[in-house]
C-alpha positions in Angstrom: 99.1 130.6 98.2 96.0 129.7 97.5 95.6 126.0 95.8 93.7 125.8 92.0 91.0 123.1 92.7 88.8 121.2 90.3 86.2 118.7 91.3 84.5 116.5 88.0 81.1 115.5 89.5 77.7 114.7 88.0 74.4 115.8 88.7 73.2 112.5 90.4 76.3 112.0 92.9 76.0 112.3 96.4 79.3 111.9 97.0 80.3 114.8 94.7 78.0 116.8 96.9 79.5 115.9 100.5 83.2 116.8 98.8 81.9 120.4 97.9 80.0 120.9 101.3 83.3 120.1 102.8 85.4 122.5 100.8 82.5 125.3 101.6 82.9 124.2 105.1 86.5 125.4 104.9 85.9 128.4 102.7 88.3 126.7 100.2 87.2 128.0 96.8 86.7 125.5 93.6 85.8 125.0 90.1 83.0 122.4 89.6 83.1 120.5 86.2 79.9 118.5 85.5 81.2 115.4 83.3 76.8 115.0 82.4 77.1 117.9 80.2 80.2 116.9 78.7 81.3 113.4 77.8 84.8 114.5 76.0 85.8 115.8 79.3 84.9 112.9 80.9 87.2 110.7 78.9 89.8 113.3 79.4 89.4 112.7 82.8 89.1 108.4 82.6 92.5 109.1 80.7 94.3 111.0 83.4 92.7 109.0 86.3 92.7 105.7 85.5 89.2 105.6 86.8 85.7 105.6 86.2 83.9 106.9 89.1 83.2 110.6 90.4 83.9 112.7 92.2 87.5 113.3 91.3 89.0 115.9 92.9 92.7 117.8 91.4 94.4 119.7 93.6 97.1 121.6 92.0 97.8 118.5 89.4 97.0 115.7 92.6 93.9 113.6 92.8 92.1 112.8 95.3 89.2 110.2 94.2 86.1 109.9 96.3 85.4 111.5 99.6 88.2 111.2 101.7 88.5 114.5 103.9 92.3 113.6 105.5 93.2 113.6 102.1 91.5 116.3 100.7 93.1 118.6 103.7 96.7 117.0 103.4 96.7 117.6 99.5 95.8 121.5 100.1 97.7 121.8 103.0 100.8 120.8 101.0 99.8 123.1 97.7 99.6 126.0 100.2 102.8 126.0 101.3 
């Protein structure tokens, strides 16, 4: 099964960029949600988080904050099986 993945980035964020290079690297499909265009979402997202920095990635309701690839691929791993 394929795991539902959203990513919050911003338009400035390099970071946000090398998480969605490494999900195309992988083939591993995504929605992107640009917090710049809208600032309700992003304080949805402070609110579920805890955290004010991007990119935040959820992976089938788990987050991954930042760039950390073992995590990224141990969180999809585990929503595929």
């Amino acid at each position: 099964m394929n795991p539902y993945i959203t990513i919050y980035t911003t338009t400035l964020c390099p970071v946000c960029k090398m998480v969605k290079q490494f999900l195309d690297t992988f083939e591993v499909s995504y929605k992107e949600v640009n917090v710049d265009i809208n600032p309700l979402v992003l304080l949805k997202l402070i609110g579920k988080t805890r955290k004010l920095s991007v990119p935040q990635t959820e992976i089938n309701g788990k987050w991954v904050s930042g760039f950390d690839p073992e995590k990224l691929l141990k969180v999809i791993n585990e929503a595929r099986k």
